[in-house]
C-alpha positions, -999 to +999 in steps of 0.1 A: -042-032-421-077-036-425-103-042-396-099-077-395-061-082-393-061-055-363-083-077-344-059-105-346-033-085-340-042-084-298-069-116-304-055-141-277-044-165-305-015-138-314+008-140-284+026-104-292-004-089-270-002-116-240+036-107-238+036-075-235+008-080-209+031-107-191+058-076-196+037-052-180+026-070-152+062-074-139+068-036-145+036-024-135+041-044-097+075-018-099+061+010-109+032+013-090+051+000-055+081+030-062+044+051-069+032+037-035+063+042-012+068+079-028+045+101-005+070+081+024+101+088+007+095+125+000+090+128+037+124+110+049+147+126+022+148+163+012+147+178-025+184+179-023+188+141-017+165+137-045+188+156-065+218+140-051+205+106-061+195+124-101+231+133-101+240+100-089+220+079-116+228+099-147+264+094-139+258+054-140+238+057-171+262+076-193+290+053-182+269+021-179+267+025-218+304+011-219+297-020-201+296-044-233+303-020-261+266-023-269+271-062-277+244-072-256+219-051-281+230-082-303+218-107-286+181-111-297+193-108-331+217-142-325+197-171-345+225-199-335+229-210-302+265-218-300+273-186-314+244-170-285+265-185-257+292-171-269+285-136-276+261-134-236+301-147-223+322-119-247+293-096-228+299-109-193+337-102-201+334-069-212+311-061-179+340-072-156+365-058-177+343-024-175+340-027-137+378-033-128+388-003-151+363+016-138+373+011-103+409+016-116+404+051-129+382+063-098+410+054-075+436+072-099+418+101-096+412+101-056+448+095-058+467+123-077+434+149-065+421+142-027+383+147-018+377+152-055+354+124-053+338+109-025+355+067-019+326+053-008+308+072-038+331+057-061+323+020-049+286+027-055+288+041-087+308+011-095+287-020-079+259+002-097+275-002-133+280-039-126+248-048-117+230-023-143+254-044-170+243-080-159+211-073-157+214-062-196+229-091-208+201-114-191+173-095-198+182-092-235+187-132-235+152-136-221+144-110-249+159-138-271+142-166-258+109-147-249+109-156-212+091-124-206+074-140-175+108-145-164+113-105-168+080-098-148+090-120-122+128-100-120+114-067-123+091-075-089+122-086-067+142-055-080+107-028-070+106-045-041+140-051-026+151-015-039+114+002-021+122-018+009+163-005+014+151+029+006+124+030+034+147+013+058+177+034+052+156+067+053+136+056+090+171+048+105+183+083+086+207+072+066+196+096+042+232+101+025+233+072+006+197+054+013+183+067-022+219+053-042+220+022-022+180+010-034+190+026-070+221+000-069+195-028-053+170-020-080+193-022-110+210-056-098+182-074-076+169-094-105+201-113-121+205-147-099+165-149-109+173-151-147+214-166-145+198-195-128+171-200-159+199-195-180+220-221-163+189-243-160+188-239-202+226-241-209+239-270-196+279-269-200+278-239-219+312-233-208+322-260-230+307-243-261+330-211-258+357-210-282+380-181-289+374-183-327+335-179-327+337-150-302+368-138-326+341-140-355+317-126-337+335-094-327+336-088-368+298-101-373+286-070-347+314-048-353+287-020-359+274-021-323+306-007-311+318+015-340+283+034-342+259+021-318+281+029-282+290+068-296+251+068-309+240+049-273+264+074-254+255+112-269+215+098-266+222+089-232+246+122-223+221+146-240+190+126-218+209+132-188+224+166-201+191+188-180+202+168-150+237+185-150+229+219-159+196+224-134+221+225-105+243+247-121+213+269-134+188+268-100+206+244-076+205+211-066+170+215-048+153+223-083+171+194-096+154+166-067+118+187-079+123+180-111+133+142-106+104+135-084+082+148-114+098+131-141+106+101-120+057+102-112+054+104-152+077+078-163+070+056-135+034+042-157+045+055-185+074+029-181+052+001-173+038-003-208+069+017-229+099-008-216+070-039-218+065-025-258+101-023-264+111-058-254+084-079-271+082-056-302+122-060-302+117-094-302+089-098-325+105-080-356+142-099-346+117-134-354+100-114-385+133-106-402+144-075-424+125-095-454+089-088-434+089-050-436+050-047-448+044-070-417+070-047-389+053-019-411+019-025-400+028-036-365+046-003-358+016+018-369-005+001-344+016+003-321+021+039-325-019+041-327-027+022-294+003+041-274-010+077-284-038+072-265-018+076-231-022+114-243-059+113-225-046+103-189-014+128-192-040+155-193-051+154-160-011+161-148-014+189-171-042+205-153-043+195-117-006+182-121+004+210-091-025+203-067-021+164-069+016+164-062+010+191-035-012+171-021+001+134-023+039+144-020+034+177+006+036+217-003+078+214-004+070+194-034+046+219-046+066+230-079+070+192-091+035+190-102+040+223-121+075+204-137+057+176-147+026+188-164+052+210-188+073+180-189+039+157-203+046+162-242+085+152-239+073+121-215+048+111-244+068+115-273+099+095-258+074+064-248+064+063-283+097+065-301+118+044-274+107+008-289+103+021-326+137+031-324+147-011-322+141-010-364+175+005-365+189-025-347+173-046-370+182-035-400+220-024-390+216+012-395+236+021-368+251+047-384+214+065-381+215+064-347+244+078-340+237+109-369+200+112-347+223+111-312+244+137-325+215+158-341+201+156-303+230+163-285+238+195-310+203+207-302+202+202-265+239+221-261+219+254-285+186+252-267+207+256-230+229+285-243+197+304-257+183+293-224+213+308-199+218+333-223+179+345-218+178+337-176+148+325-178+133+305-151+134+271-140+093+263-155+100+277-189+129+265-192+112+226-191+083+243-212+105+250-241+128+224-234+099+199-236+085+206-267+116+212-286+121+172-277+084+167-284+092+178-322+121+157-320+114+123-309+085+128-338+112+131-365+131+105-350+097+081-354+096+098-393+136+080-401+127+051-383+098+043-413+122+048-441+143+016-439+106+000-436+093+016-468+126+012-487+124-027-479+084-030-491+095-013-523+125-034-535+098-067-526 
């Protein structure tokens, strides 16, 4: 692309700029207020509750990937309406469904083994799935429509209710479930925000399901379940994999120190990467496979302008422990050592996450899940050499970090084939 063309690219006649901006906005409110209420929170709850709540959250990611057997991923893709409404309703099924048998199989289990898991734990982890699996569905339809202010304005009510119940529940020290209740508040806060703009743009659409299109449907995106959810669920269990072993390895208290330091360097990180991700999702869904020279040159800049997030990550890498120490107090000490050996794995994942929607686009879900299994093989190797060594708690994030830094860089590299492939048979 020459000089030209990239100033149009982010010129203020070419909206892809302004909606990532209108993205941002939204996330960067969120980011910066769970920044802002941080220092208090570290002060009401311990490294342990931090840890707790890690614990807590990975377990609602990994099975929060079941809520709509990756469906809702098909949504921005949908060009007709009638068929839109009713794949967002086969989605809000499958979330229900999801919840009762989730609930179902936690009560089994506190049934035929007592105290295995907490009841009111259960519940939690359950309302938390539901909420986390709404919230998908709608934001992906906004995705669709790009109502990204309607996103900026969701992602402000869930920051601040979620900062809000946190604070309270910590001052009246509640401490036990404070953390789990404002993650549950944050991942569900937003949906009567964008169900009633959906309502507001769907008129009736309950007379426009029919069992036949969603029939037709479950055969048009039969790949989204059948290599997208395994794909979906061993990225997810092998980004969440570290959160299960550091307790078993140094303890729950190392986990909360490293959550508070990955949790500071995704936190603005986030505000651009998830903003990227939706609008450039939605961009090359409008462009079409056909377009690859266009998606081609729009992911290179991309890349180009996101790299340069390396500058400010190198201040965490230098002064990461006396900032944290300082901000956060001494008990929190470690984190800023955590984080500044954490900075290339933070950097490479916000650059990959929204290239990796050019799978999506072109259906090669069947990549994803061969990249998820790649990961997942690597991650299980890397924590045998690292339990098998004993090494401590810092180099294990050191190694652990760039190994994914290397990674996420030849995940970028398989991404661009599909793109080159296309331009060549044009």
């Amino acid at each position: 692309m020459n000089f030209l063309n990239h100033k149009l690219l982010f010129s203020k006649k070419n909206t892809f700029f302004s909606n990532i901006i209108n993205v941002a906005l939204g996330n960067g409110f969120g980011k910066l207020l769970a920044i802002a209420v941080m220092p208090l929170l570290t002060h009401l709850y311990s490294p342990i509750e931090f840890g707790e709540l890690s614990l807590f959250i990975s377990t609602v990611s990994i099975l929060g990937v079941f809520t709509t057997l990756r469906y809702s991923t098909a949504i921005p893709l949908e060009k007709d309406n009638n068929n839109l409404i009713n794949l967002i309703f086969l989605c809000f099924v499958l979330v229900v469904f999801f919840g009762i048998l989730t609930s179902a199989i936690f009560y089994l289990i506190n049934l035929f083994y007592p105290n295995k898991f907490d009841n009111f734990f259960s519940i939690l982890i359950c309302f938390s799935i539901l909420g986390k699996g709404f919230y998908e569905i709608l934001s992906n339809w906004c995705v669709k429509e790009k109502k990204f202010k309607l996103i900026t304005k969701s992602k402000i009510y869930q920051s601040s209710f979620s900062s809000v119940i946190k604070l309270i529940f910590g001052y009246f020290g509640l401490t036990n479930v404070g953390l789990m209740i404002g993650h549950i508040t944050l991942e569900s806060s937003g949906i009567i925000i964008i169900f009633r703009s959906f309502l507001q743009n769907n008129l009736n659409f309950y007379k426009k399901i029919k069992y036949s299109i969603i029939k037709t449907l479950l055969i048009k995106y039969k790949k989204f379940p059948i290599f997208q959810l395994p794909s979906q669920l061993l990225m997810v269990s092998s980004n969440n994999l570290i959160i299960f072993l550091i307790p078993l390895l140094f303890g729950v208290e190392s986990l909360g120190l490293y959550a508070l330091a990955i949790s500071i360097l995704n936190a603005p990180l986030n505000v651009i990467g998830q903003s990227v991700s939706h609008v450039y999702y939605a961009e090359i869904s409008s462009m079409g496979k056909n377009k690859s020279n266009k998606i081609s040159e729009l992911t290179i800049n991309i890349i180009k302008k996101m790299s340069l997030l390396f500058f400010p990550l190198l201040i965490i890498v230098f002064f990461g422990e006396s900032i944290f120490s300082f901000i956060f107090g001494n008990e929190w000490q470690k984190s800023g050592l955590y984080a500044a050996a954490l900075c290339p794995l933070v950097l490479s994942r916000f650059i990959a996450s929204p290239i990796m929607t050019i799978f999506n686009l072109y259906g090669l879900q069947e990549v994803q899940l061969k990249i998820s299994l790649q990961r997942l093989v690597l991650l299980v190797v890397l924590f045998s050499i690292i339990y098998l060594s004993e090494l401590s708690m810092l180099h294990s994030i050191i190694i652990y970090s760039f190994t994914m830094f290397i990674f996420n860089f030849y995940i970028i590299h398989l991404a661009f084939k599909p793109l080159n492939i296309q331009h060549d048979t044009i």
